[in-house]
N, C-alpha and C positions, 0 to 999 in steps of 0.2 A: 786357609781361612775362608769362610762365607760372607761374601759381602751382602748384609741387609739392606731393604730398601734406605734407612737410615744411613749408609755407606758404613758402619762399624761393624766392623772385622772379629765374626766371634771366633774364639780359637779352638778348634779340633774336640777339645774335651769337652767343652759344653753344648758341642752338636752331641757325640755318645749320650751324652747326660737327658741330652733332650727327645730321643730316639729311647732309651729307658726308660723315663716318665711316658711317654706315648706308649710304648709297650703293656705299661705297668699298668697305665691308664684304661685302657681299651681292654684289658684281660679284668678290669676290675669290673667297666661296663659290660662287655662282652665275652665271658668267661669261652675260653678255646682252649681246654684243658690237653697237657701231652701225657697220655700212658703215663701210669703211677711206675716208677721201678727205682729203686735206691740206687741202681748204676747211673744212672741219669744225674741223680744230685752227687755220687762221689764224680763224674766227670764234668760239673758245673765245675767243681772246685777245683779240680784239674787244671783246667781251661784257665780259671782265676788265677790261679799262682803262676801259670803258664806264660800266661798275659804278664804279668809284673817282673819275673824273671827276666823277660825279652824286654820288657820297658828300660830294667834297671841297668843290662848291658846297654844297650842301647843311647842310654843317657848317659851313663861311665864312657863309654866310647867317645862321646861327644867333648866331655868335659874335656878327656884326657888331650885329643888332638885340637884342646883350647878353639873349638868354633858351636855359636849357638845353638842351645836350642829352642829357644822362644822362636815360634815360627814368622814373626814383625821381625825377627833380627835380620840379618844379612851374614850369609855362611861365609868363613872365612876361608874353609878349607873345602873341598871334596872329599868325602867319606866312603871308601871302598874296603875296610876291613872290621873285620866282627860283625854284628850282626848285620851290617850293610854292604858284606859281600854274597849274601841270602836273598836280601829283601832291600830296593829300595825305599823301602818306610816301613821298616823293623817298628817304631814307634806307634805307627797307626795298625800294624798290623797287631801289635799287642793289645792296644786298644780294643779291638775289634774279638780279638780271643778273651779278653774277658764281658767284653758285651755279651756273646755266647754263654758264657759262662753264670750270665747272673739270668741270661734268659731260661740257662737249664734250671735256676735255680727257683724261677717265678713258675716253673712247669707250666709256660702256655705256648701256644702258638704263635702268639701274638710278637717274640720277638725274630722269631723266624720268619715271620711274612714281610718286616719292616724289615730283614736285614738289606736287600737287594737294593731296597731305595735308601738307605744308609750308607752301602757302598757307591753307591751311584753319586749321592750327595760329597761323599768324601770325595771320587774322585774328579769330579767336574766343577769342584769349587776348590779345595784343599790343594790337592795333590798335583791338579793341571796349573793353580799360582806356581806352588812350590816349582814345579819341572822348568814353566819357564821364566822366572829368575835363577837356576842353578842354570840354566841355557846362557842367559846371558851374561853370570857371573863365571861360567868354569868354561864355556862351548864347545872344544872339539872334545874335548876329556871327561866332562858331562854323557854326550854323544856317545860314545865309544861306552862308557858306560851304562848307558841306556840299553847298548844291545846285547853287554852281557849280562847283566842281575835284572829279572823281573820287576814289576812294580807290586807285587801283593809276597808271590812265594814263587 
């Protein structure tokens, strides 16, 4: 979650959301066209269904071992199987595949130049809360965790 100057906490998806409007924005003022090729828009969609797939294990996994996934909540368990024996944040990394996904579909540049500060933003506000609350809620077993599953892929 991003804390605004406001101190309210936006959640994950409405940074993507707001990284898309800028995208979408900026290719509207500043048109940075990508190569016309129809491989590009069947692999935007790819990427889309790609992204949701992994969203929806992801969040079935969650339910099933009954711990949140509202990222305000407080996790009850540690998640190390299905798609979080891959990806310590299967969920944002879905997110993130279908960001791609709508940027292939806007064909600009414009979402590709933002992505790096989108990741950047995810992980230095989002993802470094998230680690240290699972730190201090799971610690040695967090840990140990940490150094076997990456944080993206």
């Amino acid at each position: 979650m991003t804390v605004i100057p406001s101190g309210v906490m936006l959640p994950p998806p409405l940074i993507y959301l707001f990284f898309v409007a800028c995208a979408w924005g900026l290719a509207q003022w500043m048109p940075l066209a990508l190569p016309e090729h129809e491989l590009l828009r069947y692999a935007g969609w790819v990427s889309i269904a790609v992204g949701i797939v992994l969203m929806l294990w992801a969040a079935l996994t969650m339910f099933r071992q009954r711990t949140t996934i509202n990222p305000y909540g407080k996790p009850s368990s540690l998640l190390q199987i299905g798609p979080f024996r891959l990806s310590r944040n299967p969920i944002y990394l879905a997110d993130t595949l279908i960001y791609c996904g709508i940027g292939l579909l806007l064909n600009s540049l414009w979402p590709w130049l933002l992505l790096p500060l989108l990741i950047r933003c995810m992980q230095r506000t989002v993802i470094v809360h998230e680690e240290h609350l699972l730190t201090r809620t799971f610690g040695d077993e967090y840990r140990a965790y940490r150094r076997r599953v990456r944080r993206w892929l």
